[in-house]
N, C-alpha and C positions, 0 to 999 in steps of 0.2 A: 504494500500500500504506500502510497507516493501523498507528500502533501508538500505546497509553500510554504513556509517560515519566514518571519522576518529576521533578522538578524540583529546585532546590537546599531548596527550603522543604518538600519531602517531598509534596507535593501532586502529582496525576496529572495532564499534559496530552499529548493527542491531539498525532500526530503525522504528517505525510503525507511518506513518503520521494519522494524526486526519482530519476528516470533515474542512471545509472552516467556517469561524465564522459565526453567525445566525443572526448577525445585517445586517442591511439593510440601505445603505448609503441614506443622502437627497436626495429627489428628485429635480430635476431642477426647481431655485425659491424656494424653501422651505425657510424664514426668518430667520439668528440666531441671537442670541444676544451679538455675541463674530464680531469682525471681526477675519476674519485669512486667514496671506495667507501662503500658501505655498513655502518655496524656490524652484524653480522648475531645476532638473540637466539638462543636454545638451545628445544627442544621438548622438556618432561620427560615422561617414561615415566610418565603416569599410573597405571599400573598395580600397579609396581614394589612389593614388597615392602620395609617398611621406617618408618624414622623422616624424613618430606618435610622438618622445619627441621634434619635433621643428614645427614640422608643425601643423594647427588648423585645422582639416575638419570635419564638420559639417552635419550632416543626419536631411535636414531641415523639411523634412515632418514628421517623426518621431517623430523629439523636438517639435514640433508646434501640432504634434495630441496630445501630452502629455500634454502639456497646455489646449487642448480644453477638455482631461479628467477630469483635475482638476479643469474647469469653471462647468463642467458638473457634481460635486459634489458638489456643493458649494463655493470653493474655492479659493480665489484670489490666483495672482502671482507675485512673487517678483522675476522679471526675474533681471539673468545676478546678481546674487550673488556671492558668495563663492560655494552653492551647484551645481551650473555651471562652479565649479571649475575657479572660476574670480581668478588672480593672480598665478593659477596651472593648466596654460595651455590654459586658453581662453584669449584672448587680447582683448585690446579695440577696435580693427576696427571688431573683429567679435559679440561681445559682441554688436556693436553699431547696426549690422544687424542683433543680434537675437531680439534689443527692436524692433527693425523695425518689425520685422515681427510677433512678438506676437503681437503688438498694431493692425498691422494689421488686423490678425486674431480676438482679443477682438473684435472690431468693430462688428462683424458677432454672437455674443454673447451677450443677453441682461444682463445686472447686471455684466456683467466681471468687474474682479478688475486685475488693473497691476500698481503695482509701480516698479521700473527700478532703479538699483546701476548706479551712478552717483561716482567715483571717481577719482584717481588720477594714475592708473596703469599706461598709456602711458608715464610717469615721472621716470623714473627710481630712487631709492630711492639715489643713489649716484650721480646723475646729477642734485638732488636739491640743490641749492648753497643758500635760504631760504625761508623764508614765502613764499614772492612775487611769488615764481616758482610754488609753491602748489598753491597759490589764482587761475595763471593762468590756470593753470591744471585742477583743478574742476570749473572754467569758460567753459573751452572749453568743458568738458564733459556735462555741466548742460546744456548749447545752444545748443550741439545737440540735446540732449534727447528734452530738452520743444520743440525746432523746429519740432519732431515728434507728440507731442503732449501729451509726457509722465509726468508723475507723480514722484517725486526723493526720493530715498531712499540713502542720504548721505552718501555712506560707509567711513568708517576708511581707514585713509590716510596711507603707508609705510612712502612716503614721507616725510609727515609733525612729524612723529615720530622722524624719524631722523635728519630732522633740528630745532626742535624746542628744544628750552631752557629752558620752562616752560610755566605755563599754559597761562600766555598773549599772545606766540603765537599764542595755541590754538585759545584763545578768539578774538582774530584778524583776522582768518582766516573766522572762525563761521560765527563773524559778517558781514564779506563783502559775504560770497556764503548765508545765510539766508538774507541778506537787497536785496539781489539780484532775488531770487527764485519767479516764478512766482504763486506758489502756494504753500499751504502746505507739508514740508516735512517730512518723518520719518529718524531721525536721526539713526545713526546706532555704536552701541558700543560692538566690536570685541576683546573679551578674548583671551590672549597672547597663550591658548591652542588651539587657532584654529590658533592663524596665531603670533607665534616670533617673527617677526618682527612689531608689534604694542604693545610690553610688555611699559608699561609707561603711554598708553594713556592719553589725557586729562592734559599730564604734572605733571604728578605722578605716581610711584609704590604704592602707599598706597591708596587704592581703595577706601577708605573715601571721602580720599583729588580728588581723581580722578570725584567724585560722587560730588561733589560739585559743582567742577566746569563746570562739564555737565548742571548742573543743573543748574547755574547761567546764563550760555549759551542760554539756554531753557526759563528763565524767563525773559530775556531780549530779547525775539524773540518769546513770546510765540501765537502770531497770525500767526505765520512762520513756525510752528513745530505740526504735526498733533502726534507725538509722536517719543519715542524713543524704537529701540530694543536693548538689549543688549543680550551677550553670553558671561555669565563670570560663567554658570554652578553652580551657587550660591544661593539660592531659596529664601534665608534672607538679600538677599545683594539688590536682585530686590526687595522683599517687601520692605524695608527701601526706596529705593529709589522711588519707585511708592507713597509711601505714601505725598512722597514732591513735586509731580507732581503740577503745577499749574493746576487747573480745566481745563477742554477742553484736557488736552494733555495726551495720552495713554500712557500707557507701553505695548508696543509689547513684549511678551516674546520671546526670542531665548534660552531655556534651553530647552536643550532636555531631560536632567537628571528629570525634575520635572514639566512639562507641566500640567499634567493635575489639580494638586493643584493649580499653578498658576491662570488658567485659569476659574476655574471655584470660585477662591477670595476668601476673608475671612470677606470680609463685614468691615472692619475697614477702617477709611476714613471720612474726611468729605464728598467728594464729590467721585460720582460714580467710576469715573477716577482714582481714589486712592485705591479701593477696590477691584480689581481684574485687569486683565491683557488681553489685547488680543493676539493675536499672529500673530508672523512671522518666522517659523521654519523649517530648513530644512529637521526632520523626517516626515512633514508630504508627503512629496514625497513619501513615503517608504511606509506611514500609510496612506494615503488619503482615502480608504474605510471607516476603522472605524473612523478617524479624522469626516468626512462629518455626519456622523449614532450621533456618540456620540456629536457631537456642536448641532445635528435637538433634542437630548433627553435635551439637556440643555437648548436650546429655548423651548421647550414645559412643561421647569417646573421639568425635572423627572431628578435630579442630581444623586443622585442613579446609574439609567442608564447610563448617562453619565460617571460616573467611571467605571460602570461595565465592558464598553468596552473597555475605555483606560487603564486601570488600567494592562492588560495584555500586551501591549505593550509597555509598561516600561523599562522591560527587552529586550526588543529587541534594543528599541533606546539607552539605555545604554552600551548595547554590543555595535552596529554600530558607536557610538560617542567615545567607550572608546579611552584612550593613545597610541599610538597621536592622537591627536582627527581630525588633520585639514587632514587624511586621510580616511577621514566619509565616503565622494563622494563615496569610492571603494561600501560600501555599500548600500548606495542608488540606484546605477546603479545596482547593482547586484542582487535587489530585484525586478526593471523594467524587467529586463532579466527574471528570475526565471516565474515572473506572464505573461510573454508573452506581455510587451507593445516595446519590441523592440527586434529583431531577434540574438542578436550577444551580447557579454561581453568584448564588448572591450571599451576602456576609452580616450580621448582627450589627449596627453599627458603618455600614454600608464600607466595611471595610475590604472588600475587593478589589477597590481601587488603589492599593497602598503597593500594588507592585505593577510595572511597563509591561505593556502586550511584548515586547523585547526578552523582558524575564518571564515572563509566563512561554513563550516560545522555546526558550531555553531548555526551562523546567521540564516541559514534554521534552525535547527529546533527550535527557537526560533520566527520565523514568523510564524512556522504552532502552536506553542502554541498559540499565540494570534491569530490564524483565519484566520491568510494574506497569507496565499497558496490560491491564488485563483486557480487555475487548476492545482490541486496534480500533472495529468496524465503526465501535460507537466512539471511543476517542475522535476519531478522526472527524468523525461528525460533530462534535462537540466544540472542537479545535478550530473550525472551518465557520461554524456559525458565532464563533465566538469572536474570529478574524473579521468576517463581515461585519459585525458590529461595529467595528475600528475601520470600515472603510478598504480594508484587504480583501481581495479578491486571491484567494488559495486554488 
């Protein structure tokens, strides 16, 4: 199959898509040895009456079959993230009804994993006057969630960014939402490239000193903390820091730049927990066939395989995540669209437009490099009416 592309210089070049890749994802129940979940994005109701940059509507059937895709590879979910565009367009009262309704769903799934962002969005970052206003803030989000029955994945506060003076506020806040948590949580550490308004985190620019104190957080709560993910797109800055991990507590990778190294570890470490990484990332929405295919070859032994397959979608997550990174989502939704998991390209927040018909051009054929067309026929179709919109004739 043959299509036009634009290119980065605006000019059209011919394009011949490749076969769909030849891995073949886990099957349901298949064991791995990694956990990993998936950030999983949101499907808007294109339909929806309304104002798309203020209004949140939501195509519940849609984001909730997308969830039962990704139980059905493997999968967990790390609902109501940043990849659900949390903070760029989803709010907390609808973010509180998409945990609802995944947990829901989970239930009807055996071995579902869902852990749920629990932070402090409904606080507006200039309405926090200090700590105490952030303590409350993620009190109120953590009570609802465990009231549904959910699991926390601590996001990164705007709030406590900006009021906080240094790291003891931090560590004052930690302390009272972990002494508090009804179960283990995965803490969550958000690089200033995804989201500028958390540049400092931890009460430092110097990601040493920031790493420290994460870490000292961590050791002083460490029956409270099933692990932490960070995103700071750094691959030696996570190894340093996994390696100081107290036993028991994971490093969830969020680098999309270098996942599959991460993941599959380098054996250094006293303890397991130290030598590799699990994951919690938002390409794998984008990647979830071969994510599921390449974690079933790394549980059965064959690492080899397991790079064979990620190895090619590298370059795709690296495009999709490049600068500004925290307008990724465009690409994530737009690979759902592409493989037909949802009818329409349109975004929460009308945020489809935050990447050039140039990089969306790109992006396909750098998914059919690594195999992720799953149905050229309708790709292609998709691709072509989506050029004509832009005045290209494919």
């Amino acid at each position: 199959m043959k299509i036009n592309l634009p290119r980065a210089d605006g000019t059209l070049a011919p394009y011949t898509l490749r076969a769909p890749g030849a891995f073949r994802p886990a099957q349901v129940g298949t064991p791995f040895n990694r956990i990993a979940y998936s950030a999983a994005h949101v499907v808007a109701d294109a339909r929806a009456a309304g104002d798309p940059w203020l209004d949140c509507a939501i195509d519940w059937d849609t984001t909730i079959a997308y969830r039962q895709r990704l139980w059905g590879l493997g999968l967990g979910v790390a609902e109501a993230m940043d990849t659900a565009q949390r903070g760029m367009g989803l709010d907390w009262p609808t973010s509180l009804e998409l945990i609802r309704r995944c947990l829901d769903a989970a239930r009807d799934v055996p071995g579902a994993r869902v852990a749920s962002g629990c932070g402090t969005d409904h606080l507006a970052p200039e309405a926090a006057k200090g700590v105490d206003d952030v303590i409350r803030a993620y009190e109120e989000q953590m009570s609802a969630i465990e009231q549904l029955g959910g699991r926390l994945i601590v996001m990164a506060s705007r709030a406590l960014t900006r009021v906080a003076t240094g790291p003891a506020d931090f560590e004052r806040v930690y302390d009272r939402v972990l002494s508090q948590a009804r179960q283990p949580v995965i803490l969550h550490w958000l690089g200033d490239m995804f989201d500028p308004a958390l540049a400092g985190y931890w009460g430092s620019h110097d990601i040493d000193r920031a790493m420290s104190t994460a870490l000292g957080i961590i050791e002083a709560h460490a029956a409270k903390v099933d692990g932490i993910k960070i995103s700071l797109l750094d691959k030696d800055k996570e190894i340093a820091m996994r390696r100081r991990l107290p036993a028991g507590v994971r490093m969830y990778t969020g680098d999309d730049f270098n996942y599959p190294e991460l993941i599959a570890g380098d054996g250094v470490g006293r303890a397991p927990n130290q030598q590799q990484s699990d994951a919690l990332l938002g390409i794998f929405d984008a990647i979830a066939p071969a994510a599921s295919a390449a974690l079933a070859a790394l549980a059965a032994g064959d690492a080899v395989r397991f790079h064979q397959i990620l190895e090619p979608t590298v370059g795709l997550s690296r495009h999709i995540f490049k600068a500004p990174t925290r307008y990724y989502k465009t690409g994530v939704v737009f690979m759902a669209w592409l493989n037909g998991h949802q009818n329409h390209f349109i975004m929460v927040g009308g945020q489809q437009s935050t990447r050039s018909l140039p990089h969306l051009a790109e992006l396909f054929r750098l998914a059919d490099a690594a195999g992720l067309i799953e149905q050229p026929d309708l790709a292609v179709r998709r691709m072509k009416t989506l050029l004509a919109l832009h005045g290209v004739d494919a």
